[in-house]
Structure formats: C-alpha cells, structure tokens
C-alpha positions as CSV (number, residue, x, y, z in Angstrom):
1,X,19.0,27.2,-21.0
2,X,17.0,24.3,-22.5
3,X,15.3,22.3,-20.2
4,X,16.1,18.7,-19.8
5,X,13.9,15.8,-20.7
6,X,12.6,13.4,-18.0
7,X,10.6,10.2,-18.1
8,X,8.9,8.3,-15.7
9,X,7.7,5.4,-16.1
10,X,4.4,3.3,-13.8
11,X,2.3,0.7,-14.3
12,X,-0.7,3.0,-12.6
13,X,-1.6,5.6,-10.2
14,X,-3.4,3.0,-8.1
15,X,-3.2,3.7,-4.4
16,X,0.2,2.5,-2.9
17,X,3.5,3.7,-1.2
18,X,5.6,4.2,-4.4
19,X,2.5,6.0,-6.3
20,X,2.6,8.1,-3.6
21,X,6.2,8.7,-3.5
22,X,6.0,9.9,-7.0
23,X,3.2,12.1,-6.9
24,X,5.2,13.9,-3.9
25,X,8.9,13.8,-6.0
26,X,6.7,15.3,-9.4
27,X,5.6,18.4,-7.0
28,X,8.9,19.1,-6.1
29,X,10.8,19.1,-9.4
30,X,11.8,22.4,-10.9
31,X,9.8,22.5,-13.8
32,X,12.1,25.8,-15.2
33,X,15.0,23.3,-16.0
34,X,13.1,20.1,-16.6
35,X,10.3,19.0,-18.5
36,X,8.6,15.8,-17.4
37,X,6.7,12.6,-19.3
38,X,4.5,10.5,-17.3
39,X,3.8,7.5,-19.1
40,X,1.0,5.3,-17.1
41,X,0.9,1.6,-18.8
42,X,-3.1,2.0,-17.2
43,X,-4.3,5.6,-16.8
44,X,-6.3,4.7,-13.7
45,X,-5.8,5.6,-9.7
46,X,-7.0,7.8,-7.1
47,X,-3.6,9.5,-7.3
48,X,-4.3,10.7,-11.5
49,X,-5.9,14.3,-10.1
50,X,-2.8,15.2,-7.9
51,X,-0.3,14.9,-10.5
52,X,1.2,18.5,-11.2
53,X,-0.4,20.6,-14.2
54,X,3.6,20.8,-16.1
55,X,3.5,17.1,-15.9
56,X,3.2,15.7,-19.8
57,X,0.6,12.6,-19.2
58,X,0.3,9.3,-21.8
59,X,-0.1,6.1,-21.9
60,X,0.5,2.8,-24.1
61,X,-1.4,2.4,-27.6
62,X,-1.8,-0.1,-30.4
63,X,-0.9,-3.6,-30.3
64,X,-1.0,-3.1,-26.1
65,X,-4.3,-1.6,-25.5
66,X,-5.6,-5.2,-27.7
67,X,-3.2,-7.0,-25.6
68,X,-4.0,-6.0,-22.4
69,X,-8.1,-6.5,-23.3
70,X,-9.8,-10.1,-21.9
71,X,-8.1,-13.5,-22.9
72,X,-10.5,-14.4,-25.8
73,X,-11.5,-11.0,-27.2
74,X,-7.7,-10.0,-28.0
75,X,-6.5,-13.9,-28.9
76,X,-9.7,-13.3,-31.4
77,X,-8.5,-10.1,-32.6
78,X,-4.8,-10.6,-33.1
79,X,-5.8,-13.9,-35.4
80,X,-8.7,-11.7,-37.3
81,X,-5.4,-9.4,-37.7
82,X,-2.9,-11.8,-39.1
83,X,-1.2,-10.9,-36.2
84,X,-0.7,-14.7,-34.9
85,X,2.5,-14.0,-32.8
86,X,0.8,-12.2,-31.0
87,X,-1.8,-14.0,-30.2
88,X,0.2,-16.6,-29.3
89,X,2.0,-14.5,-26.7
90,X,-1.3,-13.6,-25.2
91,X,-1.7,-17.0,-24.6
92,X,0.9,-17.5,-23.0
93,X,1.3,-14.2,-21.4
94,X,-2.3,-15.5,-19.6
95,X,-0.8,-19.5,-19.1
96,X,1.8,-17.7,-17.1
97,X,-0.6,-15.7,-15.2
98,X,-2.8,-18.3,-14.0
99,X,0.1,-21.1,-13.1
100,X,1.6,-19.1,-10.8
101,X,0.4,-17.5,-7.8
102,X,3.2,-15.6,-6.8
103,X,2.3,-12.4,-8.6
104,X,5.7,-11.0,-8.6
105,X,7.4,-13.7,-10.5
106,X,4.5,-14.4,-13.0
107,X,5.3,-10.5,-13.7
108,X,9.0,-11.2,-14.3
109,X,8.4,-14.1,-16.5
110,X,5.6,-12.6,-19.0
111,X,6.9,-9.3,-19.8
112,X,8.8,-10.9,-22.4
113,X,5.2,-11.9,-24.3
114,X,3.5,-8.6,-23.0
115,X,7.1,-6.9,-24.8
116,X,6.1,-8.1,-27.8
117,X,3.3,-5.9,-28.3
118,X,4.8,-2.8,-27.4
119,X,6.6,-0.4,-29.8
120,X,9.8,1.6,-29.1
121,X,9.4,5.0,-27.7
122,X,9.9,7.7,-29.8
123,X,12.8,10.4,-29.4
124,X,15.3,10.6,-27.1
125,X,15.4,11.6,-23.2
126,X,18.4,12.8,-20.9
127,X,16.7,10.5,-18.1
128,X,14.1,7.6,-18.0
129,X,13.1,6.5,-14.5
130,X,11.6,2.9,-14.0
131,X,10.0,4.2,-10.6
132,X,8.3,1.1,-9.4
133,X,10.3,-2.4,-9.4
134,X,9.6,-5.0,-12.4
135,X,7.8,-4.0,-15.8
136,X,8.4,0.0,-15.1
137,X,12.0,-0.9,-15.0
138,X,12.1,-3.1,-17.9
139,X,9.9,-0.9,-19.9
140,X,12.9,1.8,-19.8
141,X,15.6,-1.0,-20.9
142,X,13.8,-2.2,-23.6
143,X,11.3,0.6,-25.1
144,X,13.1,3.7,-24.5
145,X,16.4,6.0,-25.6
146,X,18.1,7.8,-23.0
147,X,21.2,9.4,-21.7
148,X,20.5,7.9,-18.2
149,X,18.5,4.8,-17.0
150,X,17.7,4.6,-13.6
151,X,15.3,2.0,-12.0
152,X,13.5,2.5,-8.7
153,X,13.1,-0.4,-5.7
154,X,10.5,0.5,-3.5
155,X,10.5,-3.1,-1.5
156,X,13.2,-4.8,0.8
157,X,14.4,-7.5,-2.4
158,X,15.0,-10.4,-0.5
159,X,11.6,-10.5,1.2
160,X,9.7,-9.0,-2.2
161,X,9.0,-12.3,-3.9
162,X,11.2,-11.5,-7.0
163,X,13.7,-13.7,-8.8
164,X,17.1,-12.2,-9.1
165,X,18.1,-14.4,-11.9
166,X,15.2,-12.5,-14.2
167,X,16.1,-9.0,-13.2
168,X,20.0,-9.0,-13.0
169,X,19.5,-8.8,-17.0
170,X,17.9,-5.8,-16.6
171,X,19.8,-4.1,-13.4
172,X,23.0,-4.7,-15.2
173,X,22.0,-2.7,-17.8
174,X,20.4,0.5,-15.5
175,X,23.1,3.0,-14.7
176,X,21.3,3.7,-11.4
177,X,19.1,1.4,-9.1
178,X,17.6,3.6,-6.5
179,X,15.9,2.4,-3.9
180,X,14.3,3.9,-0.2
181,X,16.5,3.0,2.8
182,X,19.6,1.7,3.8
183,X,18.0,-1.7,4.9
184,X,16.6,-1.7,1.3
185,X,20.2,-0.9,-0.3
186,X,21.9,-3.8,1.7
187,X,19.2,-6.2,0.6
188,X,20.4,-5.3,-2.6
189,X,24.0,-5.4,-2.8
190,X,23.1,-8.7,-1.1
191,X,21.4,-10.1,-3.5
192,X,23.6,-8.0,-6.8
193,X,26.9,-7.6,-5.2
194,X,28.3,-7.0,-8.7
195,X,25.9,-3.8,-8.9
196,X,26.9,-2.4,-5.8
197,X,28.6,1.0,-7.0
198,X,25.2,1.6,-9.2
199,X,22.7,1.4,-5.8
200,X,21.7,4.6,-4.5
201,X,19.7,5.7,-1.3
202,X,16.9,8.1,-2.0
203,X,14.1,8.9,0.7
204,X,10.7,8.9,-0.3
205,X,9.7,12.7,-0.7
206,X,7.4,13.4,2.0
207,X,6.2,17.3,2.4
208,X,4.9,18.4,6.1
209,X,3.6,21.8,5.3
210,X,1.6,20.2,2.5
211,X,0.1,17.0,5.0
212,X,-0.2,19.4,7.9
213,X,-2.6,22.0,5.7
214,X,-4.4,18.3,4.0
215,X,-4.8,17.3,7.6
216,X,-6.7,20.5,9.0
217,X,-9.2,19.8,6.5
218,X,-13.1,19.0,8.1
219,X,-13.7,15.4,9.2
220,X,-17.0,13.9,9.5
221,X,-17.2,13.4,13.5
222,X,-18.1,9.4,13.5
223,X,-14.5,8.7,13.9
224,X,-14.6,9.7,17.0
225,X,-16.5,8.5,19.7
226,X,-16.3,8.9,23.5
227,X,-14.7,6.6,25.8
228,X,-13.1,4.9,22.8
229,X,-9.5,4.4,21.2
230,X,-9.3,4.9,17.8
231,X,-6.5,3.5,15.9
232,X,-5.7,4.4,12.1
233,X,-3.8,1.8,9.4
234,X,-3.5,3.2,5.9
235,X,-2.2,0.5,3.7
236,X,-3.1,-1.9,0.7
237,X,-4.8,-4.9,1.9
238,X,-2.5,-7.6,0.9
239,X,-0.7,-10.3,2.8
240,X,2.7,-8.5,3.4
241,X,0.6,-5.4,5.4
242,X,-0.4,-7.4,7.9
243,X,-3.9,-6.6,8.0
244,X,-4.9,-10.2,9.5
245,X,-2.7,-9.9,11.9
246,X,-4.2,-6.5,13.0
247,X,-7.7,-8.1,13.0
248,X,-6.9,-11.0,15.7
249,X,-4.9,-8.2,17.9
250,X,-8.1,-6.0,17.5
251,X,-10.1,-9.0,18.7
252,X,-7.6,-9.4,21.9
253,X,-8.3,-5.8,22.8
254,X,-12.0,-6.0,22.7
255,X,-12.2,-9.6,24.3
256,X,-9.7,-7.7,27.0
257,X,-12.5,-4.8,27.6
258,X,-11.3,-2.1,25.5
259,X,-13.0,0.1,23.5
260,X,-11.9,0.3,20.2
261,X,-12.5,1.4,16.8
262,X,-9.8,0.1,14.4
263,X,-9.8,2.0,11.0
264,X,-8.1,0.4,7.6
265,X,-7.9,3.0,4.9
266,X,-6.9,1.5,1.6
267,X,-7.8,-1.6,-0.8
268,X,-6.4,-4.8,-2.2
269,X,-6.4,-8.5,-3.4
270,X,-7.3,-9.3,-0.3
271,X,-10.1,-7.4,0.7
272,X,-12.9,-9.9,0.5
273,X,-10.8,-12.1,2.2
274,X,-10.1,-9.5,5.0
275,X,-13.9,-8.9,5.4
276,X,-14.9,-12.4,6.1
277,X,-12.3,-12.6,8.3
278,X,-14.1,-9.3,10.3
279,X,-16.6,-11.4,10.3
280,X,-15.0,-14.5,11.4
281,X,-13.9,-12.9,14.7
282,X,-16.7,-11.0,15.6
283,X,-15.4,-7.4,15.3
284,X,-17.3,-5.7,12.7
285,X,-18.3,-3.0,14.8
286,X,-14.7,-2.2,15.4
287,X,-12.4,-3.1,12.6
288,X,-14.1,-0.8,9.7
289,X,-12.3,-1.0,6.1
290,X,-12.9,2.7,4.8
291,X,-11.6,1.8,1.6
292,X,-9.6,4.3,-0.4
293,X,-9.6,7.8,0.7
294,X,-7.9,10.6,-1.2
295,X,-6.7,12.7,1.7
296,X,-6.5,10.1,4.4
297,X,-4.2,12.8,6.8
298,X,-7.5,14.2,8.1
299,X,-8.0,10.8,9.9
300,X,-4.6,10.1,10.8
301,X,-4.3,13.6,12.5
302,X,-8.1,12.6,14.5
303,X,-7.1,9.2,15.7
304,X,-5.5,8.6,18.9
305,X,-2.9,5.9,17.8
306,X,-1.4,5.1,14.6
307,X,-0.9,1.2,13.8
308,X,1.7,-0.4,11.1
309,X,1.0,-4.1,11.4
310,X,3.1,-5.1,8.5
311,X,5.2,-8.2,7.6
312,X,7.5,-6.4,5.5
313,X,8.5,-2.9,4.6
314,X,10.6,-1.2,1.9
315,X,10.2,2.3,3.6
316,X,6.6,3.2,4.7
317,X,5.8,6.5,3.7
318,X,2.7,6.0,6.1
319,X,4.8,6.1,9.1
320,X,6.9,9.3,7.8
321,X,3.0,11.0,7.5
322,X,2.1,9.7,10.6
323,X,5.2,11.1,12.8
324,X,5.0,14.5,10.9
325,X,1.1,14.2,12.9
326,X,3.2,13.5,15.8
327,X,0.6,10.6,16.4
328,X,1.7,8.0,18.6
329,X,2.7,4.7,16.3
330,X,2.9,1.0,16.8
331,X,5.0,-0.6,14.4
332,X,5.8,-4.5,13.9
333,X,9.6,-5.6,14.2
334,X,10.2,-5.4,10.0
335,X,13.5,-5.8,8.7
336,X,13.7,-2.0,8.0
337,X,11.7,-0.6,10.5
338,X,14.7,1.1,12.3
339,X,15.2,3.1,9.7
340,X,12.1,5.1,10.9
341,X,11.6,4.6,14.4
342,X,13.5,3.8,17.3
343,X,12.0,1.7,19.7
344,X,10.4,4.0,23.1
345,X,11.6,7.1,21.3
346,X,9.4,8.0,18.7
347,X,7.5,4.7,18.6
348,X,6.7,1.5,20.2
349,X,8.2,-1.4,18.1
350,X,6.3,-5.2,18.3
351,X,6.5,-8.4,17.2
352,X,4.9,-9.7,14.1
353,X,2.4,-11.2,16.3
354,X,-0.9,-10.3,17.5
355,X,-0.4,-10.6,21.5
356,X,2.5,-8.1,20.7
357,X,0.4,-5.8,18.9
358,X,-2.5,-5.7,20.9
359,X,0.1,-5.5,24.6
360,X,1.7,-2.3,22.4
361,X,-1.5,-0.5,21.8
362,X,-2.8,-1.8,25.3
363,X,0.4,0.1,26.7
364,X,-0.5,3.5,25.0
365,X,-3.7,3.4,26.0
366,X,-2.9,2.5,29.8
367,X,0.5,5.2,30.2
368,X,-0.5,8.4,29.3
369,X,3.6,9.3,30.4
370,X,4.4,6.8,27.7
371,X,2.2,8.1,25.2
372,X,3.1,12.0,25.2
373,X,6.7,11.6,25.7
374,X,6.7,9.9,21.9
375,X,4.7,12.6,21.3
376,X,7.2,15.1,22.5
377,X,9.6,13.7,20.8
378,X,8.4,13.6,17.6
379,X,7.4,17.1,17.4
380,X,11.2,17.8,17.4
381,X,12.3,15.6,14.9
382,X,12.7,16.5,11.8
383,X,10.4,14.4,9.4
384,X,10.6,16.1,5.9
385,X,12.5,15.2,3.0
386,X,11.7,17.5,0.0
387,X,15.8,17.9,-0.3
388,X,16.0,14.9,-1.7
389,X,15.1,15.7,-4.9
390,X,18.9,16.8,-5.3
391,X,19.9,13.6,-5.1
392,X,17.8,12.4,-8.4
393,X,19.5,15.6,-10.3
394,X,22.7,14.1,-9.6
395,X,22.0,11.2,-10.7
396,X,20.9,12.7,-13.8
C-alpha cells in the first residue's frame, strides 16, 4: 500500500510546549503507512537532534533566506537584484516589526510582506499540518497543495494576543483547526463560532515510559542540598509564564525562613529582564535560571515540588511530565488549568499572585499528609497520551 504524504509545518525547533508536542506526535507516527516532511522556516533548536531518523528535514531557500537576513544587508541586496518589490516589503515587513510590541499581531500583519518572498511548495501532499498558530498555519494556505489542511492552536485564543479578524481568512480556509484542550476549543468557537464543526480536541502526545527511562538518567548532585526545598519550573521566560511572579513568591518564602532553591529551566525574551529582577529582590542564591536543558525530567524527577506559576495556559505539557513523576505540583488558577489538575487531588491550585504561591508551596512543605496523598494519587492516574495519534489519522 503506498504510504501517505504528510507535512508539517514550524517556524523552529526552539525550546517550547508545542515543539515539544511535535517532537513527541513524530515518534509516534507509523512510518510503514506514512512518510513525513518537516519543513523548519529556521533550522535551529535544542529539539533538531530528537526528531526521528524517517523524518524528511528542509527548510526555506531563495528569495527567503535574503529576506530573513539583517534590515540593510537584504534591502541592499534585493535593490542590487532588481528585485525592488521586495525590498520594499522588507521594509515594511521591519516598519511593522518595530511599531508594534505585541509580537503576536506584528506576526499576523507582516506575513503578507514576508509571503512575498516565498515560492509555492512543490508537489502535492494528502495532509499539511500548520502545527504552531500564525505563520505555520498560513504557510500551509498559501504555499502548499494538499488533500487536507489542518492548523494547530497551541494557546487559549482569547488570552493569546492574536487578532481574529487577520486569521479568520485563513481558519476559514483550514479543513481542521486542532487545538490542546477543551478550554482551548471553547475559546475558539468563542471567538469563530462559524468554524465550530472544523475545531478538534487533540492532547499533546506525552510518552511515560520514554520520560520515566529520560528521568533515571545521572544528575549532578548540587540540586540537592540538605535541609532545603527544591522547587522545579520548566518554561520559556516570557510574561505569560509567570516567572516574575515566581521570583517575589520565592522572596516571601525565604524572608518567611525557608530554605529554598527555586530552579527555572528554559529561556526567553525576558531573560535579562528576569535576571535583574533576581537581583532586585535579593535571591540569587535561590532562584537559579539553568537555561535550556535537553532532558530537563532528570531534575523534575530530583526536586521536591514542581511549580507552574503561569498567567495563561493552552495545555502545559510540563504539568502532564511532571504528574507522570508523580511530583507534587503547584499550579496558578489559569483559565485551563482544570483540565489537568483538580484542586487537592492531584495538585494544589493558586491564585495568580505571589502570597498564593508562596502559602501553596509553604503548605507542601509544612503537611507531609498533604503532600503524599497527591502523590498517591497521581501514581494511579493515568497520564499518557500516545493514543492520540489516532485522532490526527482521522482527520487525515
């Protein structure tokens, strides 16, 4: 039988929830009756060695790669070209950039200059997949042929920053929008009630046997340290993860006695920011940006309590990893964290504030009771969701 043809389609392999949810959904396709096309618009990120060997990799050439250089050095080399369109559009495409500071909607608005640049995709595919929200998604509408069109949403719409009025175009035009949780699929249909019968729910892909065999892996032992509480956040340091808010409950705790070491894994816009804020409060000794770690389950699995301090949420695949750990969590009150945990169950649930963080962890740390019966709990839950890979072939 001959295999069908699947593309995806991302900006990067940068470190982030929906890279990661596609470097889990490409090991769990059957590569017998599919073949797969990654194309990367940048072929960087920490996630480019953990894409599966059957995965076809390629990325943007031409026009684009001159495009996509600094401001002066392509303007200069489109004119030297004859090619004054598009240096014109580069212009712009970098006006656009630097008027608005909203990153999302400058996104939205300059793809149509960036467009310009780009050819059509050659041949012909039985699915394209926009997996990450804005230029993936209209990359596929625009640049590709296929049999099926589906774009992914990774982010709760309504709180993501986006303009519905630039991507209804495109969404009209997808015969799929998939997207990570029920909260996520409302906030869709809210904001595209005319697309409602196209929205599917498909769970990020998360695997315990392979984070439980990732996690045994040897740790260097300064995590760790005696008479301390060590507390774990892996996220991108950017404004809707909270980390500022986890710096000023960190600061509670220590002014309140404890003894903690409060580890960030990850990386961001905001990371200078975030390190003079350290600074700022006086915690550098116990707030400690790792940076980017490839295989960050052998800290989660040595920490005593796992921290989500974020503003909003699509679905965090974070928190999945973290209960398959069975670690204890504290989560803020996001719009869809009940999708993951339920509040006293298999987590503690706070306020987006930093007295309710820091009173959460301060719980754990004080009610041992408290602490293992979450634990309990979450070792008979079932975390996993390699099944729902099916639901993308039936889409297909």
């Amino acid at each position: 039988m001959k295999r069908k043809k699947l593309l995806f389609v991302m900006p990067s392999l940068a470190p982030g929830g929906g890279e990661k949810s596609l470097i889990n959904l490409l090991h769990e396709i059957n590569y017998e009756e599919y073949s797969v096309d990654l194309l990367l618009l940048s072929r960087k990120g920490i996630f480019l060695k953990q894409i599966p060997v059957e995965v076809n990799i390629f990325e943007l050439q031409g026009n684009y790669t001159i495009f996509t250089k600094g401001l002066i050095k392509s303007v200069i080399t489109f004119v030297r070209q004859g090619k004054l369109e598009l240096a014109f559009n580069r212009l712009v495409f970098s006006l656009i950039n630097r008027l608005y500071s909203n990153k999302s909607i400058a996104e939205q608005m300059s793809w149509k200059y960036i467009s310009n640049s780009i050819e059509k995709l050659e041949g012909t595919y039985d699915a394209a997949i926009g997996y990450l929200e804005k230029t993936s998604i209209y990359y596929v509408i625009d640049k590709v042929n296929a049999s099926k069109k589906i774009g992914w949403i990774h982010t709760n719409y309504s709180n993501s920053g986006l303009n519905p009025k630039l991507d209804v175009h495109y969404f009209k035009q997808l015969d799929y929008t998939a997207t990570v949780s029920e909260e996520c699929a409302n906030s869709l249909e809210k904001n595209f009630p005319e697309l409602r019968a196209k929205i599917k729910v498909i769970y990020n892909i998360v695997s315990p046997s392979n984070i439980n065999f990732l996690a045994n892996k040897d740790l260097k032992a300064e995590i760790r340290e005696e008479n301390t509480t060590s507390l774990l956040t892996v996220a991108r340091i950017s404004y809707e993860k909270g980390i500022d808010i986890a710096i000023e409950a960190c600061r509670l705790l220590v002014n309140n006695g404890y003894k903690i070491k409060w580890f960030i894994i990850g990386d961001g816009e905001e990371r200078d920011n975030i390190l003079s804020l350290i600074r700022e409060k006086g915690i550098e000794e116990n707030f400690i940006l790792l940076g980017v770690k490839d295989n960050p389950y052998k800290y989660m699995k040595n920490v005593d309590i796992y921290v989500q301090p974020s503003r909003y949420e699509g679905k965090s695949i974070a928190i999945d990893e973290a209960k398959i750990l069975c670690k204890p969590i504290v989560v803020t009150n996001f719009e869809t964290v009940k999708d993951q945990i339920i509040h006293g169950t298999n987590g503690s649930i706070a306020g987006t504030t930093p007295e309710s963080i820091s009173q959460a962890i301060e719980e754990l740390i004080n009610n041992n009771n408290y602490k293992y019966s979450l634990q309990r709990n979450l070792e008979r839950e079932k975390v996993g969701t390699v099944e729902e890979i099916e639901k993308l072939y039936q889409l297909i």
